[in-house]
C-alpha positions in Angstrom: -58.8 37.3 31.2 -60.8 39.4 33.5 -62.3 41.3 30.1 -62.9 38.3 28.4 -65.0 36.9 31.6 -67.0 40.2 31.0 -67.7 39.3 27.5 -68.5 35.7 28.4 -71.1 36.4 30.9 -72.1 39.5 29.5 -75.2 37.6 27.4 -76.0 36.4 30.9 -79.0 38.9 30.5 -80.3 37.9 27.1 -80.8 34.0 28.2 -82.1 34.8 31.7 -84.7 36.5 29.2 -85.2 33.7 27.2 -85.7 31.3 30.3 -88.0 33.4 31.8 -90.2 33.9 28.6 -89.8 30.2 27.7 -89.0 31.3 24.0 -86.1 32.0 21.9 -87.9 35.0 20.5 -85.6 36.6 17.4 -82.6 35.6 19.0 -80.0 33.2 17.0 -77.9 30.3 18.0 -75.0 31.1 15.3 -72.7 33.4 17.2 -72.8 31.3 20.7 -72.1 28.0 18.3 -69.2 29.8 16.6 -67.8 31.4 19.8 -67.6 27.7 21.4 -66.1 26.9 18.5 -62.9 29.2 19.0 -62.6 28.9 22.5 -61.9 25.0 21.6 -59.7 25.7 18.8 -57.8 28.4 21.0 -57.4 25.7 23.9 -56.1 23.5 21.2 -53.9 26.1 19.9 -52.7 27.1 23.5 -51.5 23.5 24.5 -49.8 23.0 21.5 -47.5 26.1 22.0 -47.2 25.9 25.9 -46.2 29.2 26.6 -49.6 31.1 26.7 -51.8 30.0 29.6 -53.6 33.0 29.9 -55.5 31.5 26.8 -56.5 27.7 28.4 -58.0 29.5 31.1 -60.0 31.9 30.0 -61.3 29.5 26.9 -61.6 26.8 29.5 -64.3 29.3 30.7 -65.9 30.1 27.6 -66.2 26.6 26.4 -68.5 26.1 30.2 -70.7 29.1 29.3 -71.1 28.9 25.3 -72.2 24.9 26.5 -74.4 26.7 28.7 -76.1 29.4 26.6 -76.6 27.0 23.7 -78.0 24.5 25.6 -80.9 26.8 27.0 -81.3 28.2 23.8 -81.9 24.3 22.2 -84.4 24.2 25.3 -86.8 27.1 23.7 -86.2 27.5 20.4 -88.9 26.4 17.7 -88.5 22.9 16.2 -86.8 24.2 13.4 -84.2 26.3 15.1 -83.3 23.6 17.1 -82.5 21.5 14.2 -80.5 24.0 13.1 -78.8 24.4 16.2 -78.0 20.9 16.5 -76.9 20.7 13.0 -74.5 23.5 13.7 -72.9 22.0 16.7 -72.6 18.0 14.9 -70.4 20.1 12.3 -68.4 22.4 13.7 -67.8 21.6 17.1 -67.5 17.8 16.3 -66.9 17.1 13.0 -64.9 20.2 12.2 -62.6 20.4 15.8 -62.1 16.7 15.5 -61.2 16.6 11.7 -58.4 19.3 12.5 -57.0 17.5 15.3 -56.9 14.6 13.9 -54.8 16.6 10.2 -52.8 18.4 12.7 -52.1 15.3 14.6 -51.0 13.6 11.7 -49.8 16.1 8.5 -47.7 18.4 11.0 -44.7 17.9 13.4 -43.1 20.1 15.8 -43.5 24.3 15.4 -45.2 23.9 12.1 -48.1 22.2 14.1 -48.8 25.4 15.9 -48.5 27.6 13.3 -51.1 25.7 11.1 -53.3 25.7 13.8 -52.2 29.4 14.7 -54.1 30.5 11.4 -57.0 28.1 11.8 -57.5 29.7 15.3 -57.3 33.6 13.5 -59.9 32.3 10.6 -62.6 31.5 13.3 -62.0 34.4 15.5 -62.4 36.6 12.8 -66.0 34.7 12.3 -67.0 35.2 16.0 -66.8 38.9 15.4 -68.0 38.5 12.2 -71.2 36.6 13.1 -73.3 39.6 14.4 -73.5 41.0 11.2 -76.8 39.5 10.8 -78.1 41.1 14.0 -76.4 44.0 12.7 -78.4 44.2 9.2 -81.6 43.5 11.2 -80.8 46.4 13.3 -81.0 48.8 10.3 -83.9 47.0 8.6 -86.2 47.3 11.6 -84.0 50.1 13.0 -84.7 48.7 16.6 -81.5 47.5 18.7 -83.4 45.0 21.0 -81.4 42.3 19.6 -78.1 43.7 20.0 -77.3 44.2 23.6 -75.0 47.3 24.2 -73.4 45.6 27.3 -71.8 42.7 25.3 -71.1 45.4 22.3 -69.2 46.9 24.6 -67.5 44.2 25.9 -66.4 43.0 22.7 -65.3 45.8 21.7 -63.0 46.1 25.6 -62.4 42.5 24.9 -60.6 43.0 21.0 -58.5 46.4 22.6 -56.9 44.7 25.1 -56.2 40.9 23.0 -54.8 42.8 20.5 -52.4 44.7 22.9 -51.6 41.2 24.6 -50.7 39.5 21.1 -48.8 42.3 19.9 -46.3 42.2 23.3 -46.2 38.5 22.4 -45.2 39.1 18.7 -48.2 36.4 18.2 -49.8 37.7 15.1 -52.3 34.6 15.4 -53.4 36.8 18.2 -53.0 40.5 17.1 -54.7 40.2 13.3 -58.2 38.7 14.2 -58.8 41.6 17.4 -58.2 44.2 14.7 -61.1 43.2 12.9 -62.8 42.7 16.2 -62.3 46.3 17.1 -63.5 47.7 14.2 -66.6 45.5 13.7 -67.3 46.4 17.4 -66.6 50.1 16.9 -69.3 50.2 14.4 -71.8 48.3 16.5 -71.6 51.2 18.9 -72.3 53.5 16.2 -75.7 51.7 14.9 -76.1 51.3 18.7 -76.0 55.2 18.9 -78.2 55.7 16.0 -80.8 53.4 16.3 -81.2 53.4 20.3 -84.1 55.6 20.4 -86.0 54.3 16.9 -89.4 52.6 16.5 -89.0 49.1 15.5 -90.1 49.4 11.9 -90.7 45.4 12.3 -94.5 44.8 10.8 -94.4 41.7 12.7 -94.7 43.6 16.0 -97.2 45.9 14.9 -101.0 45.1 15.2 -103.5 47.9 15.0 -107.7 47.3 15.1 -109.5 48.9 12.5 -111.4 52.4 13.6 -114.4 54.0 13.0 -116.6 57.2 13.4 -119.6 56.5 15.0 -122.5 58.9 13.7 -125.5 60.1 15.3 -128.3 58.1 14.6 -130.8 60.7 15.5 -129.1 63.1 13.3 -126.9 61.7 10.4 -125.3 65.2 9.2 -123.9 65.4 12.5 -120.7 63.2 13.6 -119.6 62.2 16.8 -116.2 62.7 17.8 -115.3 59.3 19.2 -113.2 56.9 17.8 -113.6 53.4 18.7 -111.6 49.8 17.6 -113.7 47.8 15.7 -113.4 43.9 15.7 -113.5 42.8 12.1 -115.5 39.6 12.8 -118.6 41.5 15.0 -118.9 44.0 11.8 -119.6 40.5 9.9 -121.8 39.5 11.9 -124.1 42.5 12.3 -124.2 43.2 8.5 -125.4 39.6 8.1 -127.9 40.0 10.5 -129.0 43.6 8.9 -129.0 41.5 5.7 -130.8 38.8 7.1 -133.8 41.4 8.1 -134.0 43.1 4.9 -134.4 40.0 3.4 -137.4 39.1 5.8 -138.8 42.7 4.7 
């Protein structure tokens, strides 16, 4: 529980960004959707069985913050990613969660009920770790990590060790499957982490450069003066009408 908290507030960072820039930036919605997601299927999953409170509690948790942290990003995203946003959430954590409760409800009786929703639960954790692969190809197609926080790498990674060691005392394989793919999809986070750390975005987006030229020495064309100035594209326009202008006049 106490390494789960870590991962759940471990974004705390990335929003507090996002609040104080008043914009979403490159940042998605998709993992914080699908991570709400679990933590209501793992409640689900946890009062069904009965005998594993350690998972209410700490999901009870995660549902507060994911609500959170999707709610602030719905405040500053673009139009469109809010739409998307809100699309995502009407699906999955209404229309999906209910439409399994209410099959579960109904189809399934007694042990067979948690089982079902025992490999529901594994699916969608494996997507929560899963979901970062898109950062993760961004991260090596701009080779710039500024969207892939190493604190919540890390805690993922901290978070998967010590699920899977819980599940496997617990002979819960519902538990102990989806935190093997969670360390190893966290293991080589680290590593494109480790590589790409001290990169330059490669992002032409972020990269604006002014025009330069060599002034010369009016006075004496043959000879070039050493300074390099920006040039604003627009003023260059301007003058060369103006020289055209006078020419014309001559």
């Amino acid at each position: 529980n106490l390494v789960s908290f870590m991962v759940f507030i471990a974004p705390v960072p990335t929003f507090y960004r996002i609040f104080k820039k008043k914009s979403s930036e490159g940042f998605h919605s998709l993992p914080y959707v699908v991570a709400l997601f679990s933590a209501m299927l793992w409640i689900y999953y946890a009062m069904v069985k009965t005998n594993v409170t350690l998972l209410i509690t700490i999901n009870s948790f995660g549902c507060i913050a994911e609500t959170i942290y999707v709610a602030i990003y719905f405040t500053y995203a673009t139009r469109k990613a809010r739409m998307k946003t809100l699309g995502l959430v009407l699906l999955l954590n209404f229309g999906a969660f209910g439409f399994i409760v209410f099959l579960t409800q109904i189809l399934c009786k007694g042990p067979k009920r948690a089982e079902v929703i025992g490999w529901i639960c594994m699916a969608f954790s494996i997507s929560v770790f899963v979901a970062p692969l898109s950062i993760m190809g961004r991260v090596i197609r701009t080779k710039s990590v500024e969207f892939m926080p190493f604190n919540l790498t890390l805690a993922l990674v901290l978070n998967a060790v010590m699920w899977f060691l819980y599940g496997l005392l617990l002979k819960d394989v519902y538990i102990t499957v989806p935190n093997i793919a969670g360390m190893a999809l966290g293991v080589l986070q680290m590593v494109l982490y480790g590589i790409y750390r001290n990169c330059e975005s490669n992002d032409a987006g972020t990269k604006k450069e002014l025009p330069i030229v060599v002034k010369v020495d009016q006075e004496n064309p043959t000879k070039v003066n050493s300074e390099v100035c920006p040039v604003d594209i627009p003023s260059m326009d301007s003058e060369n009408e103006e020289t055209k202008d006078g020419n014309s006049q001559v």
